[in-house]
C-alpha positions, 0 to 999 in steps of 0.5 A: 950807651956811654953818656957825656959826662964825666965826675970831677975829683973823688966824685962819683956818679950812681944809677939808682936801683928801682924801688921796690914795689912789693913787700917779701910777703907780696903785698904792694906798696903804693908809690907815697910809701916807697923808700928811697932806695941806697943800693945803685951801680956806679956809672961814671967816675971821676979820677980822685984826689991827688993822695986819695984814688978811688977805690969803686970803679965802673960797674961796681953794685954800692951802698950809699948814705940814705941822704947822699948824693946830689939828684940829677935827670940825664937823658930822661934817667934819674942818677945821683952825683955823690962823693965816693965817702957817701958810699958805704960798702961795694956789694 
């Protein structure tokens, strides 16, 4: 599917995980209560800096920042553009 994009610098681009639509206990949350997700799988990535290479690759399933991220819509999906110190852990 590859897309048409490729991330500058230490940059980093991330398919967010879906929210999710029910509690452990099977109750259902209503779209106004869903929390934005902070688990993603990184899609693209750019070449990092000259002293810092980066250390997610294509595939890798990460944890980033509640905040982090620039929020993008590419070919009708929601993605976000975030620098690799937004992420906090490979899962």
């Amino acid at each position: 599917m590859g897309l048409n994009i490729k991330p500058l610098a230490d940059r980093v681009l991330v398919e967010p995980a879906a929210a999710e639509t029910t509690t452990a206990s099977g109750i259902i949350i209503p779209d106004n209560a869903k929390e934005k997700p902070q688990k993603g799988t990184v899609v693209a990535t750019g070449n990092g800096k000259k002293d810092e290479p980066l250390t997610v690759k294509v595939g890798d399933t990460v944890l980033y920042s509640k905040y982090g991220g620039t929020e993008l819509k590419l070919e009708g999906k929601d993605y976000l553009m975030m620098r690799e110190s937004d992420i906090l852990a490979i899962v």
